[in-house]
C-alpha positions in Angstrom: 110.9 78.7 92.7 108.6 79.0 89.2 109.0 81.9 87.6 106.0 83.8 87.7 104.0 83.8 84.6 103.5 86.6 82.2 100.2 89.0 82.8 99.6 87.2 85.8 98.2 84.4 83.8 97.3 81.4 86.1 97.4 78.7 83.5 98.4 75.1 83.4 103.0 75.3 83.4 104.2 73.9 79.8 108.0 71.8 80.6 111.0 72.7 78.5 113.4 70.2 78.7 117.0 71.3 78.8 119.5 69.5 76.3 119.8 65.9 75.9 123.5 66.5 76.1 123.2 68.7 79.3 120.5 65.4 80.9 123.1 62.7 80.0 125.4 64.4 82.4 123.0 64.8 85.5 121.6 63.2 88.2 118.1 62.6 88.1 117.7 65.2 91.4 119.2 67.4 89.3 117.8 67.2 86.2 114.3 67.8 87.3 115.4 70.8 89.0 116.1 72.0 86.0 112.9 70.9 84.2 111.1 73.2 87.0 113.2 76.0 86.3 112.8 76.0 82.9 109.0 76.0 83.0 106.7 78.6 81.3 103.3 79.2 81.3 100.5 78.0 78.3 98.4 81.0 76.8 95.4 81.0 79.5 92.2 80.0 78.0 89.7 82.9 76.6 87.2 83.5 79.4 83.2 81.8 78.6 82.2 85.5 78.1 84.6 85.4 74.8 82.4 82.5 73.6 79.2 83.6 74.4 79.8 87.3 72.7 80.5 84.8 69.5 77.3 83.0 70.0 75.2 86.4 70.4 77.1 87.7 66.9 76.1 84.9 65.1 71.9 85.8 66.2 72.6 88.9 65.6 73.7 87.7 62.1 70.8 85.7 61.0 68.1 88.1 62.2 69.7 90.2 59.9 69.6 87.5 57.4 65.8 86.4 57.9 64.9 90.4 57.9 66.4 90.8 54.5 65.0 88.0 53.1 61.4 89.3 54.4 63.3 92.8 52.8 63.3 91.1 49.7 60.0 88.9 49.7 58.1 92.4 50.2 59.6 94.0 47.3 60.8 96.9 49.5 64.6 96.5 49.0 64.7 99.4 46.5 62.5 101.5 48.5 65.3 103.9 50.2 67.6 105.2 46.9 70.5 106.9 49.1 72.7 105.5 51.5 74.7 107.7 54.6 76.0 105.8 57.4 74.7 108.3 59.7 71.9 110.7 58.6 69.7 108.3 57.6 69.7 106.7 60.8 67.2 109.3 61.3 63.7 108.4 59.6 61.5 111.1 58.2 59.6 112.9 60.7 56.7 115.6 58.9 54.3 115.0 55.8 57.0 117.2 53.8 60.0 115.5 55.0 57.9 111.7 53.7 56.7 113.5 50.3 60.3 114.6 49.4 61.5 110.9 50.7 58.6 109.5 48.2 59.2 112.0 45.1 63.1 110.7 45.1 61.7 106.9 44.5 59.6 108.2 41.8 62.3 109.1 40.0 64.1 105.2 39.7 62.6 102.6 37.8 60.3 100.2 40.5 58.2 103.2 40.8 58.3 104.0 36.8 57.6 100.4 35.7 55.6 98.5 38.9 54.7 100.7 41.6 53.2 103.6 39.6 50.1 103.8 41.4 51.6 103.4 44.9 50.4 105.7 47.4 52.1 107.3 50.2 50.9 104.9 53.1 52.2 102.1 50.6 55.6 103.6 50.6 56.1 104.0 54.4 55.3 100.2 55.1 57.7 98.8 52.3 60.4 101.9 53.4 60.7 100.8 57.3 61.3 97.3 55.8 64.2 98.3 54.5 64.9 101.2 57.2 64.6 98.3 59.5 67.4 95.7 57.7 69.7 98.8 57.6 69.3 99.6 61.2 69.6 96.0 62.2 72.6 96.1 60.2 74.4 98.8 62.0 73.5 97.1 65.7 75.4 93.6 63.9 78.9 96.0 63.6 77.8 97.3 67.0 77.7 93.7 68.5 80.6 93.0 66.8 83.2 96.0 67.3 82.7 96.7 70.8 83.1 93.8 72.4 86.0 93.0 70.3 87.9 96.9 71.3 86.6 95.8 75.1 87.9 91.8 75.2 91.0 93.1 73.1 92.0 95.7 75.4 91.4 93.5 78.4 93.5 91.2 77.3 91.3 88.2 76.9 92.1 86.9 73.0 95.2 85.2 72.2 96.7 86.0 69.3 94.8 83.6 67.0 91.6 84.8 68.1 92.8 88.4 67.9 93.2 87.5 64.3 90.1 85.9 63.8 88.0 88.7 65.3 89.8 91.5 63.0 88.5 89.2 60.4 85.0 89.1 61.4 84.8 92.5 61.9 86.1 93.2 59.1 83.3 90.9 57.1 81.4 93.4 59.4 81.9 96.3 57.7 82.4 94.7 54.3 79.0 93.1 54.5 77.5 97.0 55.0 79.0 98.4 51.4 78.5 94.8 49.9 74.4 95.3 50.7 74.5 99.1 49.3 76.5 98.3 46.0 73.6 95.5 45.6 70.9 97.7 46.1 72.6 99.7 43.5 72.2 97.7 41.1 68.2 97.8 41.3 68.3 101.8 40.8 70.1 101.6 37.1 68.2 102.8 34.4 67.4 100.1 31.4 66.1 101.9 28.6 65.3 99.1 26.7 63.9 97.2 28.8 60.4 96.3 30.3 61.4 94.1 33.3 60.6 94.4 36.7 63.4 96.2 38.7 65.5 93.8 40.5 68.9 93.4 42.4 71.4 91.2 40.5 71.0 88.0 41.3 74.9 88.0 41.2 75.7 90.7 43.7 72.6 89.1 45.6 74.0 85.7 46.3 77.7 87.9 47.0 76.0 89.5 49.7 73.9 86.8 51.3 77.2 84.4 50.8 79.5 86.5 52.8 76.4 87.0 55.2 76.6 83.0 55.4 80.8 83.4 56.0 80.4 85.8 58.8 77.3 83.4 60.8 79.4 80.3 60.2 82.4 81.7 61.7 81.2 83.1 64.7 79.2 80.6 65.6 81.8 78.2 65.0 84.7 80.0 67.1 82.3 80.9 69.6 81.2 76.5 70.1 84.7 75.6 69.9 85.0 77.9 73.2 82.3 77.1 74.7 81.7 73.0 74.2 84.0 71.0 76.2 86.0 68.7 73.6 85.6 65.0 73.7 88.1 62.3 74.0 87.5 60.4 71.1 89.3 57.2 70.0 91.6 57.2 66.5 89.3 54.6 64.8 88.9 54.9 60.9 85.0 55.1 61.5 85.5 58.4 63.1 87.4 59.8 60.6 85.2 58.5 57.7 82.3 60.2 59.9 84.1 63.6 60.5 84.8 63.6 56.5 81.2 62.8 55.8 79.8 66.0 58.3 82.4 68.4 56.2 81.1 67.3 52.9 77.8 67.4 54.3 78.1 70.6 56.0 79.4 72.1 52.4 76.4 70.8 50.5 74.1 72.5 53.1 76.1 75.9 52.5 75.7 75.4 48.5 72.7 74.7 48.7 71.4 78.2 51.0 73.7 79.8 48.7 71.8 78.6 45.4 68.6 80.2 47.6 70.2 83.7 46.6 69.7 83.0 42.6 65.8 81.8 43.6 64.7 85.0 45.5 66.9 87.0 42.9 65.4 86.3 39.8 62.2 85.2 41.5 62.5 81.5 40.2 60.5 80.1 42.5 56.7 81.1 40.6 58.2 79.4 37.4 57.2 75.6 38.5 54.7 75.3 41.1 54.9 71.5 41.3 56.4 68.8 43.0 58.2 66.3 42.6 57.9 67.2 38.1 58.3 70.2 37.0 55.0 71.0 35.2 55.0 68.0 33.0 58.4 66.7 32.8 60.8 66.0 35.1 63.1 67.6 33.3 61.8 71.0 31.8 61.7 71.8 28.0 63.1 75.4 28.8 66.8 74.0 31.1 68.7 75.1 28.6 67.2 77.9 26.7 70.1 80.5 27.0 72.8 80.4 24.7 76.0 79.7 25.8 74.8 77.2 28.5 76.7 78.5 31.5 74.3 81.6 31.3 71.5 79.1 32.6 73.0 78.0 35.6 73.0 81.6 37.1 70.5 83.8 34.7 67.7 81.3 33.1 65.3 80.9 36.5 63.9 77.7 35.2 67.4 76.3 35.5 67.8 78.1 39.2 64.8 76.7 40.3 65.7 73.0 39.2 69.9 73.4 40.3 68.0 74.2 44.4 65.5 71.4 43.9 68.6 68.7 43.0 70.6 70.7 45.9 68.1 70.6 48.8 67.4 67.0 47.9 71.0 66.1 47.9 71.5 67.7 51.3 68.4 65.6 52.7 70.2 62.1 51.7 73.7 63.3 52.8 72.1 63.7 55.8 70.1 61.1 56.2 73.2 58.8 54.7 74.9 60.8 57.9 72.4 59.8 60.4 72.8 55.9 59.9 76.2 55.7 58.8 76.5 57.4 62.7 74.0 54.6 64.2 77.2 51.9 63.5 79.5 54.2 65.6 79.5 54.7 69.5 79.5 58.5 70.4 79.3 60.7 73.3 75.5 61.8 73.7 75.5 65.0 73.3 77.3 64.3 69.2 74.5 61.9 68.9 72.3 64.7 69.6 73.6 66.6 67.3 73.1 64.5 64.3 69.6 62.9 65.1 68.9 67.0 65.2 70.5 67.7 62.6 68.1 65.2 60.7 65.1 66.4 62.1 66.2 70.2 61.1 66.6 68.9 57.4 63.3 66.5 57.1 61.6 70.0 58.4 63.8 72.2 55.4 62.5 70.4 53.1 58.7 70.2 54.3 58.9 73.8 54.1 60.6 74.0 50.8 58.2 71.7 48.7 55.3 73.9 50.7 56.7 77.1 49.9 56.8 75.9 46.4 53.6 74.1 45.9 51.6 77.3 47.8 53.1 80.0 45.2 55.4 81.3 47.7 53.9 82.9 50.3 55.9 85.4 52.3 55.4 84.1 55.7 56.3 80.1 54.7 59.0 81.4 52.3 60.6 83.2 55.4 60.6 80.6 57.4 61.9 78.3 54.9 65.0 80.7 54.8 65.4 80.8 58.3 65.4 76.8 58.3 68.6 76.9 55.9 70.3 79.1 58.8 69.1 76.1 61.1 70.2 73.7 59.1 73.7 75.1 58.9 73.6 75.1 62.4 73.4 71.9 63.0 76.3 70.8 60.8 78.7 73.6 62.0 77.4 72.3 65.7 78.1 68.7 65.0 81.7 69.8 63.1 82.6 71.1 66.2 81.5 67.8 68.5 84.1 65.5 66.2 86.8 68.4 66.0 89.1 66.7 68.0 89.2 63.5 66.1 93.1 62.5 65.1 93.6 63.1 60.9 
C-alpha cells in the first residue's frame, strides 16, 4: 500500500529508488515493489487564492506609489510634522483641534519660507493628501500581514514561499519608517539657506526604490503561481531572448528609479524642450558641481538629462525586444506580452516628452508615473512567460 502522505496532502508521488546494489540483485517484480514502497509525496502546490493575494499586494502597492507621487506633485508631503502609528489615524475633528494642527506647521520651514500666506482651507487640502498616503499605507501592511498570518497558519505556503512572504512583509513595514525618516528630512532647519523645503532627493529615491522592490516581488511571485508555465524548446534564441527581457527589465527599473532624483529636486522645470535641451543638446551647466559625481545625484540639470538618456534607452531596448522576438516562434499569450510591453513604452514616453514640454502639470505628470509602474509590469509579466527556458 502507499504510505499516506503527510498533512493529507494529495499531490503528485515523487519515486525513490532503492540502491543500485540492492536492484542488481532483484527481480524486476520485485524491484518495483519496492519503488512503490519507497514513494513520498511532492510539496502540494500553493492554492490560486495564494497567487491572487500576491496580485492584490502588488495594486495595493502602486496606488500607494501613484498617491505619493500626486503627495509630492502637490507640495503637501511636509504638511503633517509628527508621525504615531496609531493616534494619527484619527484626523482632526473641531476648528481648535485644525488651528493647533496648523500652528505646529508654522513652526518648520515650508510654512516659514513658501507657504507664509497659506490659509487654513489651504492647509486642510494639502494635509488629507498626505493623511491619505499614510492611511493607504497602513491598508498595504494590512493586505500584506493578514493574509500571510491566515495562509501561513492554514498551511498553504511551502517553505520557500514562507520565506519570501516574511520578506515582503517585512519590506512592509520597512517601507512605513523609510517614508517618515524621508519626510524628516524636509522638517530640518537650514539657517543659511534660502531654498525651498524639500525631501532629500537621496532618501526620496531610497523610499520609492524599495517601494519599486516590494511591487516587483509580489507581482512576480504572485504570476509565477498563477500563469501556467510553457514548454519551451532549449534553442539559443530563447535564451538570447530571456537574457535580453532581464536586461531590459533592469533598464526599465533604473530608469523609474532615476524618476525619484526628477520629482526630488524638481528637475523637470529646468529644460522644457525636446529633443535639445534649450539650445544645445548637451547643456552648458552638465557639469557645474565640483567633484563631478555630485552632478549625477544633486545638479538637476544633470538629473533631468541622466532620465531623458534612460527613458530613451528603455524605448530601443524595447523596441530592439519586440523584433528580435518577431524571428522566434512563441506561445501567444508571450507574444502578447511583448507587443504590450511595446505599446506600454511608446505610451511612457508620449507622456514623458508631454509632461516635459507642458511644464509639468500634475495630472499628466501622475500619470506619466503611473506608466513607469506599467511599464515594469510588462517586463516582470513577460520575465515570468520565458521563466522556464533551460540556462
Amino acid at each position: 500500500m502507499l504510505r499516506a502522505a503527510r498533512g493529507g496532502a494529495r499531490g503528485l508521488l515523487q519515486v525513490r529508488t532503492p540502491a543500485p546494489s540492492v536492484c542488481g540483485r532483484l527481480p524486476p517484480q520485485r524491484w518495483l515493489q519496492l519503488r512503490l514502497l519507497h514513494q513520498e509525496p511532492l510539496p502540494a502546490a500553493p492554492p490560486p487564492a495564494v497567487g491572487r493575494w500576491l496580485l492584490a499586494c502588488s495594486g495595493a502597492v502602486a496606488g500607494a506609489v501613484v498617491l505619493g507621487g500626486v503627495t509630492r506633485l502637490t507640495e503637501s508631503g511636509l504638511s503633517m510634522v509628527d508621525w504615531h502609528l496609531v493616534k494619527e489615524m484619527k484626523p482632526p475633528q473641531t476648528q481648535q483641534e485644525w488651528e493647533a494642527e496648523f500652528q505646529k506647521y508654522q513652526q518648520f520651514p515650508e510654512f516659514k519660507i513658501l507657504n507664509h500666506d497659506m490659509t487654513l482651507a489651504e492647509f486642510k487640502f494639502i494635509w488629507y493628501m498626505e493623511y491619505s498616503h499614510r492611511m493607504w499605507g497602513r491598508v498595504v501592511g494590512l493586505v500584506y500581514i493578514l493574509p500571510a498570518a491566515y495562509f501561513w497558519h492554514r498551511g498553504w505556503l511551502s517553505r520557500p514561499l514562507k520565506g519570501r512572504v516574511l520578506a515582503l512583509c517585512g519590506l512592509v513595514c520597512f517601507q512605513g519608517l523609510l517614508g517618515w525618516y524621508m519626510v524628516k528630512s524636509g522638517l530640518e532647519e537650514k539657517p543659511d539657506s534660502y531654498d525651498i523645503p524639500r525631501v532629500s532627493q537621496y532618501r526620496l529615491a531610497a523610499h520609492l526604490g524599495s517601494a519599486l522592490v516590494l511591487y516587483s516581488a509580489s507581482l512576480w511571485t504572485g504570476l509565477t503561481l498563477l500563469l501556467p508555465q510553457h514548454k519551451l524548446p532549449e534553442t539559443h534564441q530563447l535564451l538570447r531572448l530571456k537574457q535580453y527581457v532581464h536586461g531590459t527589465t533592469a533598464l526599465i527599473f533604473l530608469t523609474a528609479l532615476s524618476g525619484a532624483f526628477v520629482a526630488g529636486l524638481d528637475a523637470g522645470l529646468v529644460y522644457n524642450s525636446f529633443p535639445k535641451m534649450g539650445e544645445r543638446w548637451i547643456p552648458d551647466d552638465l557639469l557645474a558641481f565640483s567633484p563631478v559625481l555630485r552632478n549625477i545625484f544633486e545638479n538637476p540639470t544633470t538629473v533631468q538629462f541622466d532620465h531623458r538618456i534612460l527613458g530613451i534607452a528603455s524605448v530601443t531596448a524595447v523596441t530592439a525586444l519586440y523584433l528580435f522576438s518577431r524571428k522566434i516562434p512563441l506561445p501567444r499569450r508571450t507574444r502578447m506580452a511583448v507587443t504590450s510591453l511595446l505599446a506600454v513604452a511608446c505610451m511612457q514616453v508620449g507622456l514623458g516628452i508631454s509632461t516635459l514640454l507642458l511644464y509639468v502639470p500634475t495630472p499628466l505628470a501622475a500619470t506619466h508615473q503611473s506608466g513607469s509602474l506599467a511599464l515594469l509590469s510588462m517586463a516582470l509579466w513577460l520575465m515570468s512567460e520565458l521563466r522556464r527556458v533551460p540556462k
